[in-house]
Backbone as XML, in Angstrom:
<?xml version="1.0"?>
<chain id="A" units="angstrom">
  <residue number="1" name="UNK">
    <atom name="N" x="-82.577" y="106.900" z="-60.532"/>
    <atom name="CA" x="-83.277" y="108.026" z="-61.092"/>
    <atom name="C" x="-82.537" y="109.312" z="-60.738"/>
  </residue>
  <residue number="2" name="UNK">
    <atom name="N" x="-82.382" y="109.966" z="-61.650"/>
    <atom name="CA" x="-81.620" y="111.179" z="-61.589"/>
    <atom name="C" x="-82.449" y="112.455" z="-60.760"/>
  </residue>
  <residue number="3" name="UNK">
    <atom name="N" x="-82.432" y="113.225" z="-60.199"/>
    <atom name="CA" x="-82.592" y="114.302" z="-59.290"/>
    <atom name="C" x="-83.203" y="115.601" z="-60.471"/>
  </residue>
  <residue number="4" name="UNK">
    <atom name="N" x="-83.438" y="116.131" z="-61.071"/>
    <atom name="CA" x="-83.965" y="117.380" z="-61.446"/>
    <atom name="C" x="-83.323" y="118.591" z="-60.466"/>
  </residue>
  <residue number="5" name="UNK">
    <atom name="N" x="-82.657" y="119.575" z="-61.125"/>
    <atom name="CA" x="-82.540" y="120.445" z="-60.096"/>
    <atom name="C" x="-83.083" y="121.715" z="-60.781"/>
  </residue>
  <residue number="6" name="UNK">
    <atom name="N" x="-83.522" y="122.968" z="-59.725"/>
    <atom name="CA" x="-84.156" y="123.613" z="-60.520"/>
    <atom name="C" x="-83.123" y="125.209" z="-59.937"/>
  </residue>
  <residue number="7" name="UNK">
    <atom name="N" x="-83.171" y="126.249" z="-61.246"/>
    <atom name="CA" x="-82.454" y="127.311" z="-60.178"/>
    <atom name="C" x="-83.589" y="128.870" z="-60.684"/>
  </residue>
  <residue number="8" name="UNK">
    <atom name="N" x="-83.546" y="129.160" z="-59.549"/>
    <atom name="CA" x="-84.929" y="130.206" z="-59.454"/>
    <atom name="C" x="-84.098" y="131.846" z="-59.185"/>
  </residue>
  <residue number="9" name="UNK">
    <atom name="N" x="-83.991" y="132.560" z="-59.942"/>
    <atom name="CA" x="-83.452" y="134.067" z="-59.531"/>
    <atom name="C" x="-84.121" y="135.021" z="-58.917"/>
  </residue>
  <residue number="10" name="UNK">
    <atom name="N" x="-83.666" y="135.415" z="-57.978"/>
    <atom name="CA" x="-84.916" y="136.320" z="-56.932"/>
    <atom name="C" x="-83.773" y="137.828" z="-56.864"/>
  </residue>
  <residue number="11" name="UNK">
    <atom name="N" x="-84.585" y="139.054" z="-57.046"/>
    <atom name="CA" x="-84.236" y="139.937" z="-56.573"/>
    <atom name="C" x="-83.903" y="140.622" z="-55.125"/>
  </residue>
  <residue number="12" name="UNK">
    <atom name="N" x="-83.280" y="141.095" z="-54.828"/>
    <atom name="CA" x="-83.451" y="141.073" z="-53.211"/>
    <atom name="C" x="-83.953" y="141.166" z="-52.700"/>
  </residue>
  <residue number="13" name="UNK">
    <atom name="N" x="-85.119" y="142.211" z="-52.962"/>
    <atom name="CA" x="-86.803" y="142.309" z="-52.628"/>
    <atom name="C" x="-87.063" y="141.225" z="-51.551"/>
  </residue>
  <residue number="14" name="UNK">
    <atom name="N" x="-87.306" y="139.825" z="-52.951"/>
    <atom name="CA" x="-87.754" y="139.001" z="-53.079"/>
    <atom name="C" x="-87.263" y="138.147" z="-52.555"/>
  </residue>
  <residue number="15" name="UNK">
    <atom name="N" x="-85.654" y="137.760" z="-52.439"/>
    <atom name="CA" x="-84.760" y="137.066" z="-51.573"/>
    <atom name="C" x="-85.286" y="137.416" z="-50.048"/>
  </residue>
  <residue number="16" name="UNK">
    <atom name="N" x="-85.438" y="138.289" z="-50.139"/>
    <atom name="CA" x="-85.352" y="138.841" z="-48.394"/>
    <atom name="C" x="-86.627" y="137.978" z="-47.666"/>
  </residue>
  <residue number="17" name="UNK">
    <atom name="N" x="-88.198" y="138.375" z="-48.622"/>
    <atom name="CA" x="-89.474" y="138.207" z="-48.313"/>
    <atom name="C" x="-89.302" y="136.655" z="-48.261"/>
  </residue>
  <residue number="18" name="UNK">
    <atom name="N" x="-88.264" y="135.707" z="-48.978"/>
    <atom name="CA" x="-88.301" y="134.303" z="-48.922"/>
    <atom name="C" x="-87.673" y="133.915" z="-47.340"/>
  </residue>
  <residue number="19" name="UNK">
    <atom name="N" x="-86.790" y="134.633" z="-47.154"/>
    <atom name="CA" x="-86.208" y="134.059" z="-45.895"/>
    <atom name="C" x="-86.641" y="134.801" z="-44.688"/>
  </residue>
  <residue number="20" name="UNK">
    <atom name="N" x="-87.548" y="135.808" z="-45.067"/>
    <atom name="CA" x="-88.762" y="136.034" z="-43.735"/>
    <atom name="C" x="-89.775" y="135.160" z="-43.360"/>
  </residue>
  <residue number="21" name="UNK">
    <atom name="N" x="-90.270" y="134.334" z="-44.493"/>
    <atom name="CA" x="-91.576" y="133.821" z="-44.589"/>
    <atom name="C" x="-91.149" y="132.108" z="-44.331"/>
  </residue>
  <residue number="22" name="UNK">
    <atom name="N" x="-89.598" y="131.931" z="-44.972"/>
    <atom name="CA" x="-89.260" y="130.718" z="-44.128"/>
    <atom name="C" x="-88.725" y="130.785" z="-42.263"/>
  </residue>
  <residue number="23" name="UNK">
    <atom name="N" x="-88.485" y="131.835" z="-41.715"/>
    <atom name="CA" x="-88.203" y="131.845" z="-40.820"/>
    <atom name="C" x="-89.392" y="131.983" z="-39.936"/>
  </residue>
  <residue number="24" name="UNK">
    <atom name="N" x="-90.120" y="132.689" z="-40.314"/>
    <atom name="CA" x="-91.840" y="132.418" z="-39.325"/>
    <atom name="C" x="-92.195" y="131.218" z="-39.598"/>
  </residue>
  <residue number="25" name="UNK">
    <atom name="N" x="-92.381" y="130.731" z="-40.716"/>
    <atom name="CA" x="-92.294" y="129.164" z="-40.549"/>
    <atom name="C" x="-92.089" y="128.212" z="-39.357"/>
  </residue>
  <residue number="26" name="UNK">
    <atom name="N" x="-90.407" y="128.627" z="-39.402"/>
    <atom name="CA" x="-89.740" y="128.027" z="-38.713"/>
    <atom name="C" x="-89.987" y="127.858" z="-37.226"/>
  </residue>
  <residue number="27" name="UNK">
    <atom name="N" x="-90.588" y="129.263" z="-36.943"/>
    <atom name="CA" x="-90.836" y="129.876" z="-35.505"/>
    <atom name="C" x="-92.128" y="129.095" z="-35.104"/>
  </residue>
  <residue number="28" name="UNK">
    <atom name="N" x="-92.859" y="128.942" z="-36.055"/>
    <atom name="CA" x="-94.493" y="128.586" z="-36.026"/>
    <atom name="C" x="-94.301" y="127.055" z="-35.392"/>
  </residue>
  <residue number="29" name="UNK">
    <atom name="N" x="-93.196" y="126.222" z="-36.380"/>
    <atom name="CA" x="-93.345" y="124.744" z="-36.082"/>
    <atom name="C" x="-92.470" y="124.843" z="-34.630"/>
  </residue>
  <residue number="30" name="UNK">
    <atom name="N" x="-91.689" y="125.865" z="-34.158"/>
    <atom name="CA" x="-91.277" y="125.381" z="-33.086"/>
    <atom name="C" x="-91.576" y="125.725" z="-31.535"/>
  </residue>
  <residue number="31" name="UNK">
    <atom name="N" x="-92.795" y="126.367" z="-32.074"/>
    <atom name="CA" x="-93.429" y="126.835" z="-30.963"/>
    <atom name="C" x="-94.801" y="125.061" z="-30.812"/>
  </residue>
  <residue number="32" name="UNK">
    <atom name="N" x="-94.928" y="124.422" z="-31.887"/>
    <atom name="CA" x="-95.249" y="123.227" z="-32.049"/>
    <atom name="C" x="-94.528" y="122.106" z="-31.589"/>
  </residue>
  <residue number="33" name="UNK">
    <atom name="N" x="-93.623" y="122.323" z="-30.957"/>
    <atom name="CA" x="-92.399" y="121.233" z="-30.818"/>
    <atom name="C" x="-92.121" y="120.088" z="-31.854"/>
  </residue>
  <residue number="34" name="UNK">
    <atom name="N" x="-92.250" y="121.056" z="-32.868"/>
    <atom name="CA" x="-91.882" y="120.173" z="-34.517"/>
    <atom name="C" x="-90.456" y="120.325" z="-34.795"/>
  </residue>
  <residue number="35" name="UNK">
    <atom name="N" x="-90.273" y="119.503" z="-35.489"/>
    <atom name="CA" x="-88.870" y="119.043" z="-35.591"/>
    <atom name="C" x="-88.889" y="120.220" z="-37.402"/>
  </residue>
  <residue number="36" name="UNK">
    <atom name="N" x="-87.332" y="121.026" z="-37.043"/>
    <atom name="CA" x="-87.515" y="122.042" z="-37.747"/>
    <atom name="C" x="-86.400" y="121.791" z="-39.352"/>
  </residue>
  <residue number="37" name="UNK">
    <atom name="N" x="-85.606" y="120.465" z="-38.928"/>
    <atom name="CA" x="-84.617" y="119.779" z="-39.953"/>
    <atom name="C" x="-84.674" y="120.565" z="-41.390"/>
  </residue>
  <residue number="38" name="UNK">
    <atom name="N" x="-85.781" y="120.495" z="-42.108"/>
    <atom name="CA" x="-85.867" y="120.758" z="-43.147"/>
    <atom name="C" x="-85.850" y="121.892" z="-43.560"/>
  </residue>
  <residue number="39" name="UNK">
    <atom name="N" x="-86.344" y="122.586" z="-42.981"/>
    <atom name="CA" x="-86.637" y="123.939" z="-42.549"/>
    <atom name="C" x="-85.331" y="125.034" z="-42.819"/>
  </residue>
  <residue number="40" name="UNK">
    <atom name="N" x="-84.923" y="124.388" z="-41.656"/>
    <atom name="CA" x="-83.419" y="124.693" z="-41.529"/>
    <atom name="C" x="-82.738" y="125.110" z="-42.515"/>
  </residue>
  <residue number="41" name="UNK">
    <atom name="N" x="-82.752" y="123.296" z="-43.265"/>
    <atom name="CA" x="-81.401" y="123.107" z="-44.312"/>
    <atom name="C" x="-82.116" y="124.456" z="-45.852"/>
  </residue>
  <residue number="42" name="UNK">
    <atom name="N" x="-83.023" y="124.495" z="-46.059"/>
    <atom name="CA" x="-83.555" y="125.443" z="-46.707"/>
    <atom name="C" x="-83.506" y="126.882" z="-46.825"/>
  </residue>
  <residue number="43" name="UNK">
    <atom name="N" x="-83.738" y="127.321" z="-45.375"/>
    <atom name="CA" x="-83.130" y="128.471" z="-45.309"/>
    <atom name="C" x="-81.649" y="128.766" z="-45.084"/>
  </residue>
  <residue number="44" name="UNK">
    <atom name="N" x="-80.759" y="127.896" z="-45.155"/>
    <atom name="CA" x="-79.260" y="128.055" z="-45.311"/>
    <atom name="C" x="-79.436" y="128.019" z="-46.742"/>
  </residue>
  <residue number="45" name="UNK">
    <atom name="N" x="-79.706" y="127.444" z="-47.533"/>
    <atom name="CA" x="-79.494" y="127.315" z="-49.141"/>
    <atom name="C" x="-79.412" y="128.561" z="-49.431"/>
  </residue>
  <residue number="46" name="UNK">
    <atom name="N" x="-81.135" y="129.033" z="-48.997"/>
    <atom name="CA" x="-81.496" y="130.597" z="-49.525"/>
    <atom name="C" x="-80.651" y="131.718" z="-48.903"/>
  </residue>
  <residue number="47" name="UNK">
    <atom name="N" x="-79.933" y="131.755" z="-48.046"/>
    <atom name="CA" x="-78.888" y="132.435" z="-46.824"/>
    <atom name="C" x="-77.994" y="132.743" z="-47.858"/>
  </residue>
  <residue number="48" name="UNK">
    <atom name="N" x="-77.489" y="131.564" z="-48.610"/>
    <atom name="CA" x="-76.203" y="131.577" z="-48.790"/>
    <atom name="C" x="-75.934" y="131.684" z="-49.977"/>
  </residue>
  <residue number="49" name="UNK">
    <atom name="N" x="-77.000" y="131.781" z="-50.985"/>
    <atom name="CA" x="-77.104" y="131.747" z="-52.479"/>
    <atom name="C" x="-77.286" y="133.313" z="-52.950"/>
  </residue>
  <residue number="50" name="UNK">
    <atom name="N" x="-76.498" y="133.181" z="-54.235"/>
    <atom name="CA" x="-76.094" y="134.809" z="-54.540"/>
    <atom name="C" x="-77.415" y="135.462" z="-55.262"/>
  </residue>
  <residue number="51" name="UNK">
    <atom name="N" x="-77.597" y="136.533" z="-54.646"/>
    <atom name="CA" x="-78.751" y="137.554" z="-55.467"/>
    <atom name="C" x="-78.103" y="138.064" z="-56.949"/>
  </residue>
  <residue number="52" name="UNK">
    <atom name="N" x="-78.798" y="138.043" z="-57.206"/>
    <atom name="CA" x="-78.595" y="138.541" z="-58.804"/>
    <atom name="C" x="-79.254" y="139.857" z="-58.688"/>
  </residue>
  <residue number="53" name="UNK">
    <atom name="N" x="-78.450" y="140.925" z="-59.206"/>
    <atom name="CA" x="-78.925" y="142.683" z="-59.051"/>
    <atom name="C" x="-79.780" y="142.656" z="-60.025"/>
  </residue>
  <residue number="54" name="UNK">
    <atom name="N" x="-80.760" y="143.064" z="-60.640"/>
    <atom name="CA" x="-81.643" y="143.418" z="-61.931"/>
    <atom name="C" x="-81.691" y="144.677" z="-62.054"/>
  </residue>
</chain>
């Protein structure tokens, strides 16, 4: 079965508010001693993926 991929354009605004809200996340599960793997690999995607100016 093939994968679906999806691509979502965020302004920087909006880029920014994504990788705030994954990083408290992040903070939340590891103050849980949760394993943060996914987490992680997610907010590198969003880190590293180009903003589009509008």
């Amino acid at each position: 079965m093939k994968k679906r991929k999806l691509k979502i354009y965020l302004t920087p605004t909006e880029n920014r508010i994504v990788i705030q809200s994954l990083n408290n996340l992040r903070n939340a599960m590891l103050k849980e001693n949760r394993d943060t793997g996914c987490i992680d690999e997610l907010l590198l995607k969003v880190m590293c993926a180009p903003v589009k100016k509008v």
